[in-house]
C-alpha positions as CSV (number, residue, x, y, z in Angstrom):
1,X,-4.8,25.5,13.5
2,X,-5.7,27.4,10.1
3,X,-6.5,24.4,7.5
4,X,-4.5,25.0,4.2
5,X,-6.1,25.1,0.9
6,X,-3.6,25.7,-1.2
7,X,-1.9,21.8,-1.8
8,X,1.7,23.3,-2.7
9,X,1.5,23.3,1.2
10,X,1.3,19.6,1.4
11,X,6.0,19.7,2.3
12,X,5.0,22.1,5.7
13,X,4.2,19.5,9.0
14,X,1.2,21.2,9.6
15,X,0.1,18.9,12.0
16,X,3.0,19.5,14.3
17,X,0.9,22.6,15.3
18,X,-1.8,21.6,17.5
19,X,-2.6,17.9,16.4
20,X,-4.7,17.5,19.7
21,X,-7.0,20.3,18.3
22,X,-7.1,18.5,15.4
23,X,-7.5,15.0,16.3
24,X,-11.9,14.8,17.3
25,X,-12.2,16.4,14.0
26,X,-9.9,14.3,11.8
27,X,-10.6,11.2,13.9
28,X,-8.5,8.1,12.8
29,X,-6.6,10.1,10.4
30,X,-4.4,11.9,12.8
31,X,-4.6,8.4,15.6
32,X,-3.3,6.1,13.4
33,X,0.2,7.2,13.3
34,X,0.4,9.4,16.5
35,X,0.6,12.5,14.9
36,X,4.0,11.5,13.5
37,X,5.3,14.8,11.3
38,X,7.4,12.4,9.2
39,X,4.3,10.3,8.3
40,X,3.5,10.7,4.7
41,X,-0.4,9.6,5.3
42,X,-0.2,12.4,8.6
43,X,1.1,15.1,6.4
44,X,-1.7,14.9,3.9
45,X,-4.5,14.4,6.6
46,X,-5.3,18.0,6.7
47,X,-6.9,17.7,3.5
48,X,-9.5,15.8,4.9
49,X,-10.7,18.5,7.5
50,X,-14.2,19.1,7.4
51,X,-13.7,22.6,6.5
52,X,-11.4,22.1,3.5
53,X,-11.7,23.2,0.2
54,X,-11.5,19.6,-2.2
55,X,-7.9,19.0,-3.5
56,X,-9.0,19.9,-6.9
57,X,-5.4,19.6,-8.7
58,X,-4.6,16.5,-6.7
59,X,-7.5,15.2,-7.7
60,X,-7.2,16.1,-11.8
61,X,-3.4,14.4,-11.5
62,X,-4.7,11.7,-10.2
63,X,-7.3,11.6,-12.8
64,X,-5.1,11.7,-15.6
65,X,-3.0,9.0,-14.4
66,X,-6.0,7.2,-14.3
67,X,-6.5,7.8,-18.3
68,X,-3.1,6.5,-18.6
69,X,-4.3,3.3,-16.9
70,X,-7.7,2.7,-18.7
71,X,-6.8,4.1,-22.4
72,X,-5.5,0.7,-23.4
73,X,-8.3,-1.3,-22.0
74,X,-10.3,0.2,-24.5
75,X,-8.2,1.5,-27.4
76,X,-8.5,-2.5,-29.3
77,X,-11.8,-2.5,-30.1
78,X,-12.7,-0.2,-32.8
79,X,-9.7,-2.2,-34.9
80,X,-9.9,-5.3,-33.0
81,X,-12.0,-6.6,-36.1
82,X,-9.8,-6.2,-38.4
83,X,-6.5,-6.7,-36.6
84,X,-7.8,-10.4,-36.0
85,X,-8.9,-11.1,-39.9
86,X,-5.4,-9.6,-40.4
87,X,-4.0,-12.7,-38.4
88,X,-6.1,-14.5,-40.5
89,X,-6.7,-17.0,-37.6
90,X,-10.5,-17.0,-38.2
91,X,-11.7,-19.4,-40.8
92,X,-14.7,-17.6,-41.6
93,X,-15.9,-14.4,-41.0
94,X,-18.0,-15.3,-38.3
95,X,-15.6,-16.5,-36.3
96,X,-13.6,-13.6,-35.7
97,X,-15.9,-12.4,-32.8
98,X,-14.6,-15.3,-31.2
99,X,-10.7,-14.6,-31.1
100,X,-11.3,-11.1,-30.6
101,X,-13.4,-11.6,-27.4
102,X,-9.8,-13.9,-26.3
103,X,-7.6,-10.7,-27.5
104,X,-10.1,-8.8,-25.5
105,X,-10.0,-10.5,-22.3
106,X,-6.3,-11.4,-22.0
107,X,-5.6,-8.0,-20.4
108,X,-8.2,-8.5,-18.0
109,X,-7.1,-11.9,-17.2
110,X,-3.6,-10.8,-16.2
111,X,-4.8,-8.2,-14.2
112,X,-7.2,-10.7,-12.1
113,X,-4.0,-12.9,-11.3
114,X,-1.8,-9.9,-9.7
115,X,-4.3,-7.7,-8.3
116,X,-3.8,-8.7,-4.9
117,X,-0.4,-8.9,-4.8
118,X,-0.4,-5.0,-6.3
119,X,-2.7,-4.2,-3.3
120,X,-0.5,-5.7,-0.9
121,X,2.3,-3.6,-2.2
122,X,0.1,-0.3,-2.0
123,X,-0.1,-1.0,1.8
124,X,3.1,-1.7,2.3
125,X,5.4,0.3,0.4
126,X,2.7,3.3,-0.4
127,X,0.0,4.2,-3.8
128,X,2.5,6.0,-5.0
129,X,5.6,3.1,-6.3
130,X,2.4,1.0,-7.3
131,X,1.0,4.0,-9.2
132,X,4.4,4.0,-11.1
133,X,4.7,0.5,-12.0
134,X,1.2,0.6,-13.6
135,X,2.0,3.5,-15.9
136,X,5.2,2.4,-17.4
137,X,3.8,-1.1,-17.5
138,X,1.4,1.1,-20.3
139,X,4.7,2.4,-21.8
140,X,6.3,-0.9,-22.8
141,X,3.8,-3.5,-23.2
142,X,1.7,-1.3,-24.9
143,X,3.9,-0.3,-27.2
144,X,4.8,-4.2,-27.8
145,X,1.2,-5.0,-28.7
146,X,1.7,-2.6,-31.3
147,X,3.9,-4.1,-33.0
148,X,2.4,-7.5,-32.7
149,X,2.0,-9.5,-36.3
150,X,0.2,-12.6,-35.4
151,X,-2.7,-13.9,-32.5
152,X,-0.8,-15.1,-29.7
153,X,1.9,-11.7,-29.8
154,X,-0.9,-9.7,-29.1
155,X,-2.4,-12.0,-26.4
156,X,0.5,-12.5,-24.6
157,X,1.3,-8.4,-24.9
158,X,-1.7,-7.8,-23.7
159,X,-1.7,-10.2,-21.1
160,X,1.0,-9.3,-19.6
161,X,0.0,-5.4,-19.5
162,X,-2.8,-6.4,-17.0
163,X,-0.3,-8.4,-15.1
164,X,2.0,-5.1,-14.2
165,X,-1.0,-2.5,-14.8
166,X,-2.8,-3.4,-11.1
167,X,-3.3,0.2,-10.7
168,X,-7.3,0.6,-10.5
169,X,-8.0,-0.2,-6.9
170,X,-4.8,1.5,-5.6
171,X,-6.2,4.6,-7.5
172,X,-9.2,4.4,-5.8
173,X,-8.0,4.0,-2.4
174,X,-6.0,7.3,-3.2
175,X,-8.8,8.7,-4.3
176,X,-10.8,8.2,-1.0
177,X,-7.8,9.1,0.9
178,X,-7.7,13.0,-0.4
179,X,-11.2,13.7,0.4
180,X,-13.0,13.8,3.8
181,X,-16.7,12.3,3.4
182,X,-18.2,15.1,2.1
183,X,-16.1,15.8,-0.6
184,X,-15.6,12.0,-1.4
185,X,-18.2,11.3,-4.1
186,X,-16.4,14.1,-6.1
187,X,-12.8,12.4,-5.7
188,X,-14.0,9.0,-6.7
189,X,-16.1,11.2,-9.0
190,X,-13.2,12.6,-10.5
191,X,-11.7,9.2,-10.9
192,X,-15.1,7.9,-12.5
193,X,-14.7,10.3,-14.8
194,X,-11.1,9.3,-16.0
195,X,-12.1,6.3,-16.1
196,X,-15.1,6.4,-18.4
197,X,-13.3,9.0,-20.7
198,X,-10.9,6.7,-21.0
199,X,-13.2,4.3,-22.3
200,X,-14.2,6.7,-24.8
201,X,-10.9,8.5,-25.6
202,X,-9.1,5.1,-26.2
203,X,-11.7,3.6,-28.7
204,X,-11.4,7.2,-30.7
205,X,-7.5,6.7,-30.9
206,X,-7.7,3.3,-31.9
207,X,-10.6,4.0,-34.4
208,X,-8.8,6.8,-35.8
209,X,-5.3,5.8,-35.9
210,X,-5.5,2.4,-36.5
211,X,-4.3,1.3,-40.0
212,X,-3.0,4.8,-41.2
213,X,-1.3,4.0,-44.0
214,X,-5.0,2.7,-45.3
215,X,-7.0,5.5,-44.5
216,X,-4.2,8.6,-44.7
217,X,-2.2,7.3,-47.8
218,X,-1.2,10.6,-48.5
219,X,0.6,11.0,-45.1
220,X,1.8,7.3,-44.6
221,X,2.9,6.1,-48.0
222,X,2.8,2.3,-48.8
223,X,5.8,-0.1,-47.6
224,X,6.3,2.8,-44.7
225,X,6.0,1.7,-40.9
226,X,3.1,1.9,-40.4
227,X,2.1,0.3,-43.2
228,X,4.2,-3.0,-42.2
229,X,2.7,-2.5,-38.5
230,X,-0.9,-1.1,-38.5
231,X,-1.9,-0.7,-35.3
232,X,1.4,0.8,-33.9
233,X,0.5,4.5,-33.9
234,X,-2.0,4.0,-31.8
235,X,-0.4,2.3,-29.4
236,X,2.8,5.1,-29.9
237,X,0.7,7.8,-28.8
238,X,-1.0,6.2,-25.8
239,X,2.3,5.3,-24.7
240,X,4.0,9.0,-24.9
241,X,0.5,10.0,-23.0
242,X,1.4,7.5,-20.5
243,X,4.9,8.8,-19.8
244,X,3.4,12.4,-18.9
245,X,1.9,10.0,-16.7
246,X,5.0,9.1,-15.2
247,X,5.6,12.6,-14.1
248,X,2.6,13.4,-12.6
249,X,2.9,10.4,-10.1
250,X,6.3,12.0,-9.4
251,X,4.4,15.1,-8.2
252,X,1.6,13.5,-5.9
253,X,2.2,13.2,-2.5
254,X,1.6,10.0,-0.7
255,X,-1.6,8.9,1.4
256,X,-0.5,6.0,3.0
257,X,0.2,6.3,7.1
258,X,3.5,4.3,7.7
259,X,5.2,3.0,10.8
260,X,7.6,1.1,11.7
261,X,5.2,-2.3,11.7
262,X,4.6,-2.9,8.1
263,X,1.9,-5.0,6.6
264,X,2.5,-8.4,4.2
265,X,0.3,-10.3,2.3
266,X,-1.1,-12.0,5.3
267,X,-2.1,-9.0,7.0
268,X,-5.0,-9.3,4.5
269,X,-6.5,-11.0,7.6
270,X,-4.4,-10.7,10.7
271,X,-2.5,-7.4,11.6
272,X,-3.6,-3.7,12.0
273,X,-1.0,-1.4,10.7
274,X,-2.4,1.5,12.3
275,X,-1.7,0.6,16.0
276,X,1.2,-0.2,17.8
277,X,0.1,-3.4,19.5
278,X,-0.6,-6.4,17.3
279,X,-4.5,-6.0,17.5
280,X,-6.7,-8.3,15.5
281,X,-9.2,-6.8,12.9
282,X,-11.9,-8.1,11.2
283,X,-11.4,-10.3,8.2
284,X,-12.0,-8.5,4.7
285,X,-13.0,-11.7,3.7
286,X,-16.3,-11.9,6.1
287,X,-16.9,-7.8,5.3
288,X,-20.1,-8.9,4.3
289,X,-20.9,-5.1,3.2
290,X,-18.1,-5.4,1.3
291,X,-18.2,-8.5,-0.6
292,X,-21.7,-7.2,-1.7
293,X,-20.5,-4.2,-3.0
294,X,-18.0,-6.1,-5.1
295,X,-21.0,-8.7,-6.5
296,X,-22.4,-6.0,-7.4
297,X,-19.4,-3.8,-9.0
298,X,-18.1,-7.2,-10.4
299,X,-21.6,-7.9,-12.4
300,X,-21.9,-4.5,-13.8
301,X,-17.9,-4.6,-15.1
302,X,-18.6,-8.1,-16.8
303,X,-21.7,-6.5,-18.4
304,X,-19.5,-2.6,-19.0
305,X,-16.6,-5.1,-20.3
306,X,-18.9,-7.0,-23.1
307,X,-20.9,-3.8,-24.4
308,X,-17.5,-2.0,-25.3
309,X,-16.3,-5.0,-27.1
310,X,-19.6,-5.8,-28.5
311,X,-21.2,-2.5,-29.4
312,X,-17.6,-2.4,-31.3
313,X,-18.3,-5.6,-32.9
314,X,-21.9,-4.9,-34.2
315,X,-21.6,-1.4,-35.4
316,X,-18.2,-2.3,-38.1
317,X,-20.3,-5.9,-38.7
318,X,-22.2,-5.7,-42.2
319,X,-25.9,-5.2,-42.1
320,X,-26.5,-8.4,-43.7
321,X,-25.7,-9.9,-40.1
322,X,-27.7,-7.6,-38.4
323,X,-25.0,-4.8,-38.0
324,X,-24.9,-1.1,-38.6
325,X,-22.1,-1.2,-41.7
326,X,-19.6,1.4,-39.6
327,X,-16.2,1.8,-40.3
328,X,-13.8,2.1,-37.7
329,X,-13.6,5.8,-37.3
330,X,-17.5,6.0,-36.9
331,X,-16.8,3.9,-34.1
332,X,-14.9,6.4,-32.8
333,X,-16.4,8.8,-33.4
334,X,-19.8,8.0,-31.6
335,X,-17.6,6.8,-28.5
336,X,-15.5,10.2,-28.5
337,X,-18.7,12.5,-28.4
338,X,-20.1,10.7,-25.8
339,X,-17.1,11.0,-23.9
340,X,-17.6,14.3,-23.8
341,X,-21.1,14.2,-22.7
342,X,-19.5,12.1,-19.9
343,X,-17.0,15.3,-18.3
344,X,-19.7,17.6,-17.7
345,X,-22.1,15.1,-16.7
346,X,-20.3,13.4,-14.0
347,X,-18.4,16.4,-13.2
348,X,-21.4,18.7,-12.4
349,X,-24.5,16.3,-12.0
350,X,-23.4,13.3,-9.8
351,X,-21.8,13.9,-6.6
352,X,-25.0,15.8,-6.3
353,X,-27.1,12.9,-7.3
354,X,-24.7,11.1,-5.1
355,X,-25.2,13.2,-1.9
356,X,-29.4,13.4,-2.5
357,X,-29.7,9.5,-3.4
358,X,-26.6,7.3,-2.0
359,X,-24.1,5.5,-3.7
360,X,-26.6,2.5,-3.7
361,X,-29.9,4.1,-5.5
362,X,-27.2,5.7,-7.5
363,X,-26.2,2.1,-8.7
364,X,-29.5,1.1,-9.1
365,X,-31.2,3.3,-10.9
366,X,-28.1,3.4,-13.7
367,X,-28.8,0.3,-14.4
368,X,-32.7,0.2,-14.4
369,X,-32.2,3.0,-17.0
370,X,-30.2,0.5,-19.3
371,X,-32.1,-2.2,-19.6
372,X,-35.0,-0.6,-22.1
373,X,-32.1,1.1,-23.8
374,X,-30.3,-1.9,-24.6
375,X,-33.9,-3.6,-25.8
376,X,-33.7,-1.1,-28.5
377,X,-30.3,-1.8,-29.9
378,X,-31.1,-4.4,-32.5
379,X,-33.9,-2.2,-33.7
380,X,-31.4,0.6,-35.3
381,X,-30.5,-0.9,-38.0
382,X,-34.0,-0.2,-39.4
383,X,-33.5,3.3,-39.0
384,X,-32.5,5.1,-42.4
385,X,-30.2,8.2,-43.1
386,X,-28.7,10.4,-41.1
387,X,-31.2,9.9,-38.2
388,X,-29.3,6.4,-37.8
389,X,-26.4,8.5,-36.8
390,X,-28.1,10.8,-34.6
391,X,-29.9,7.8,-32.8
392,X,-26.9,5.5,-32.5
393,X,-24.9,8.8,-30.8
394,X,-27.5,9.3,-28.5
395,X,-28.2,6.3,-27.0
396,X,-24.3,6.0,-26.8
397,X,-24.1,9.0,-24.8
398,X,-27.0,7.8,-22.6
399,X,-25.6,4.5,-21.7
400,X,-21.8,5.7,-21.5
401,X,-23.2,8.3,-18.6
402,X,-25.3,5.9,-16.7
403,X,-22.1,3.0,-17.5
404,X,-20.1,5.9,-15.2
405,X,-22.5,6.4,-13.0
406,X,-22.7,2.8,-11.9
407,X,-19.6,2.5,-12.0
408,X,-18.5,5.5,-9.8
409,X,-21.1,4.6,-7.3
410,X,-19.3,0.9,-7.3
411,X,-15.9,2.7,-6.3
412,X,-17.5,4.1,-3.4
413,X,-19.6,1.4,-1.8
414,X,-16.2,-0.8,-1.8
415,X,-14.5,2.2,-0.2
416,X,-17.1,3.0,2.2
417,X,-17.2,-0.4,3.8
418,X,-13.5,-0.8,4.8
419,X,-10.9,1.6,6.5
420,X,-7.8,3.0,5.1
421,X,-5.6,-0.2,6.9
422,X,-7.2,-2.5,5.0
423,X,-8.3,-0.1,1.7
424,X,-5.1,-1.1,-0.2
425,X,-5.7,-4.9,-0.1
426,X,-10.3,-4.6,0.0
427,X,-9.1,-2.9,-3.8
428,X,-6.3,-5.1,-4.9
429,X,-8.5,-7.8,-4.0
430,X,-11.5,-6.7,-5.6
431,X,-9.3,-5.7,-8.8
432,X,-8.2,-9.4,-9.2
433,X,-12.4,-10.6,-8.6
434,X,-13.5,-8.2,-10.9
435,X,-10.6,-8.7,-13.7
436,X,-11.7,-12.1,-13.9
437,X,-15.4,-11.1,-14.7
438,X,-13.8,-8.2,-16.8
439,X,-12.3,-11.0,-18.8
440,X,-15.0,-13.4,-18.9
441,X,-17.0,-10.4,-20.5
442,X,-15.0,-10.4,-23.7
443,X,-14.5,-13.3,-24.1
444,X,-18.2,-14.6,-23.7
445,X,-19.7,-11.6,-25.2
446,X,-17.2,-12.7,-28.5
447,X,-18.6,-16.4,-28.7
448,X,-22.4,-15.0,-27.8
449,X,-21.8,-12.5,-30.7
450,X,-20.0,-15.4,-33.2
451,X,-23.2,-17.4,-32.4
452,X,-26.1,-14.5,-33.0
453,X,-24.9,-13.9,-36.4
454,X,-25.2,-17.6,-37.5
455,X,-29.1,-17.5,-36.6
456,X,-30.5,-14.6,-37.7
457,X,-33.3,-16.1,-38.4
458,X,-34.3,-18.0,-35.5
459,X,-37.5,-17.4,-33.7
460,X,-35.9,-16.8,-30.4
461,X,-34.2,-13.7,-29.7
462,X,-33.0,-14.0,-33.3
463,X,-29.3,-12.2,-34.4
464,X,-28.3,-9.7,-32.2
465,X,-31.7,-9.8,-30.3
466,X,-29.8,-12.2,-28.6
467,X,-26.8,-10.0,-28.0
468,X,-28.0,-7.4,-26.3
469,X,-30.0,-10.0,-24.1
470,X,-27.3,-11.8,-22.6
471,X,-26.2,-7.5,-21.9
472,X,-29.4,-6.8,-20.3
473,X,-29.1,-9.8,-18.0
474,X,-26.0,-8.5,-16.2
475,X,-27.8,-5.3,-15.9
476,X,-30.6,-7.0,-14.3
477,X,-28.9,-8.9,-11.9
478,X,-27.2,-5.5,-11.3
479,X,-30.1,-4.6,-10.1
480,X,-31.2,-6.9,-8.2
481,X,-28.1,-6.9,-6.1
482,X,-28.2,-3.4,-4.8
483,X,-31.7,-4.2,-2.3
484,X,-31.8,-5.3,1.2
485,X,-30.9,-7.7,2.8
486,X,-27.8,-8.8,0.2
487,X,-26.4,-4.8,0.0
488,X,-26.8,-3.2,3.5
489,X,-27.8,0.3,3.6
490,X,-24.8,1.1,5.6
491,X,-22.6,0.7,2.7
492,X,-23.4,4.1,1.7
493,X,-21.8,5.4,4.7
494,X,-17.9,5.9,4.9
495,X,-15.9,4.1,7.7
496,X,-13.7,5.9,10.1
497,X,-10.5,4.3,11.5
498,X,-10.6,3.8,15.1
């Protein structure tokens, strides 16, 4: 059987062909649902052929419905400043750190209370209605926190985004599921990618279009819309992004193999979907590969979480408390440029790092290389001029590409240790773990920051020396959690269903 590389082949049942020819090259791809033409998962399993060509256009879909996912995360925090003194909730100035960092973590604290249940609904009714939910979630609740006018409408907008955006792990299980193992640190590469562009797209938007009628007074007069709602043009165009969104999960095909035996929450720990007689697998809760894999991805999000809110929160704060005196759109604009460091980077550079080193070393060494970085934050402020600038983009672009790197090689150990029957739930249940620490890095990184600026003068770790600290210990224990015996080496190697 020829293999197909072009994917507007993906409606022909090319397996129907010679599927026995097929099956010791595709292994438990082509097993798990007997070669059954009008299996989805079956359908698409050709593109996991050693000798095919990567699904290149799957994967870019794929990619931007991840930016969908992941440009609301991050679009708050260039504005989240002064949205909350807007609120005027914070007594003094230096509290406002602290009800940002709860604005900040409410999305992530929604998230970590459905993520399993949006995993258990990728196994059992497919990536594809899960993918859906998670962008038009984006569309309306987005939208909403737009238009919020006080505190606690924008935490409960945000809060319940994360509760119907549970999309992360289910795109990452996808991900793994277009690619055979060759081609697979380039899928979750691609996804990486999204991801940390995302990160960076979404504070440029926010910086940029947050509080137009302020900063554009020519184009949005006074008493107009968006002078009576600041932050909902933002918000407007991430949510018409996200409804392109909603077409290109339309046009993706679906991964998962389906029989007539489906899976429920419980088969987190009992059933395998893949055969026909009610075998028992192994637990995903004593994967002890797998649980290591997400300590580790779960310590370096809390720390990712807390420098996007933080770096946010220290460049806009005045220098008189240890800040750089940015505006908003500086923000943005430093995280924007090294966005774009980020494509080409990750793109072209690390599935070959990842193929030469491991998924592991990969991890590792990302965050080795942040820790001296982040030791030389606090010390920027003394630079003068334009070479601030040049030194803040810099290091920006530095820690954004090791942040993806990290990260990407995360996505892959948590894949790597579990097969596709269980992939769905391993992610929605790592989703809801690592939400939690996602939100716990807001919101501690907010009180840590409200705290630094009262004691700039202190002889320990005084101001933001104290900041960037509590950053560099995450990124530490980071490290420490990718050695022997806690990680096994055999995390770097993907499993194969039986």
């Amino acid at each position: 059987m020829a293999v197909s590389r072009d994917e507007d082949a993906l409606e022909q049942p090319l397996l129907q062909d010679d599927p026995a020819k097929l099956e010791g090259e595709l292994e438990g791809e082509l097993r798990s649902c007997n070669h059954d033409p009008d299996c989805p998962g079956c359908k698409v399993a050709y593109l996991k052929h050693p000798k095919a060509s990567a699904p290149l256009r799957l994967l870019l879909g794929l990619g931007f419905v991840m930016l969908c996912t992941c440009l609301p995360i991050s679009v708050v925090y260039p504005f989240l400043y002064f949205m909350v003194k807007d609120f005027h909730v914070a007594r003094v100035d230096a509290d406002i750190g602290f009800y940002a960092g709860w604005i900040g973590s409410s999305f992530m604290i929604g998230r970590a209370s459905t993520g399993i249940l949006w995993g258990s609904i990728a196994d059992r009714y497919g990536r594809k209605p899960t993918m859906f939910a998670g962008v038009a979630s984006v569309v309306v609740w987005n939208t909403l926190f737009g238009l919020s006018t006080n505190f606690w409408m924008a935490v409960t907008t945000r809060f319940l985004l994360g509760c119907f955006n549970g999309m992360l792990g289910v795109v990452q299980a996808y991900a793994s599921e277009l690619c055979n193992e060759e081609q697979q640190p380039l899928g979750l590469s691609v996804v990486g990618t999204a991801w940390g562009f995302g990160l960076i797209v979404g504070p440029a938007l926010g910086g940029f279009l947050a509080q137009p009628a302020l900063k554009y007074p020519d184009v949005f007069t006074s008493g107009s819309l968006f002078d009576r709602f600041p932050y909902l043009l933002q918000a407007l165009c991430i949510s018409s992004i996200a409804v392109l969104g909603l077409f290109v999960v339309c046009l993706l095909p679906e991964t998962l193999h389906r029989k007539s035996s489906v899976p429920k929450v419980k088969d987190l720990e009992k059933l395998n979907p893949g055969d026909s007689k009610d075998e028992k697998v192994e637990s995903i809760f004593r994967n002890r590969p797998l649980m290591a894999a997400m300590t580790l991805y779960c310590l370096w999000s809390l720390h990712d979480m807390a420098y996007d809110e933080l770096f946010a929160l220290w460049a806009v704060s005045p220098k008189s408390y240890g800040g750089l005196g940015f505006t908003s759109s500086q923000v943005g604009s430093v995280l924007a440029v090294a966005g774009c460091a980020i494509l080409g980077s990750q793109l072209g550079i690390f599935p070959t790092i990842c193929r030469l080193l491991g998924p592991i070393r990969a991890c590792r060494y990302g965050a080795l290389i942040t820790i001296p970085l982040l030791v030389a934050y606090p010390y920027f402020g003394r630079i003068q001029g334009s070479w601030l600038s040049v030194t803040v983009y810099a290091a920006s672009v530095v820690k954004c590409i090791v942040t993806t790197a990290v990260m990407t090689g995360s996505f892959i150990l948590i894949n790597n240790c579990v097969k596709q029957r269980q992939r769905g739930a391993a992610n929605g249940f790592s989703l809801s773990i690592v939400s939690v620490f996602k939100g716990l890095g807001p919101a501690i990184g907010g009180i840590v920051f409200s705290y630094a600026q009262k004691r700039q003068h202190s002889w320990f770790f005084p101001g933001d020396h104290l900041v960037f600290l509590f950053l560099n210990v995450f990124a530490l224990l980071t490290v420490l959690t990718s050695f022997e015996p806690f990680l096994p080496k055999s995390a770097n190697r993907l499993i194969v269903d039986d």
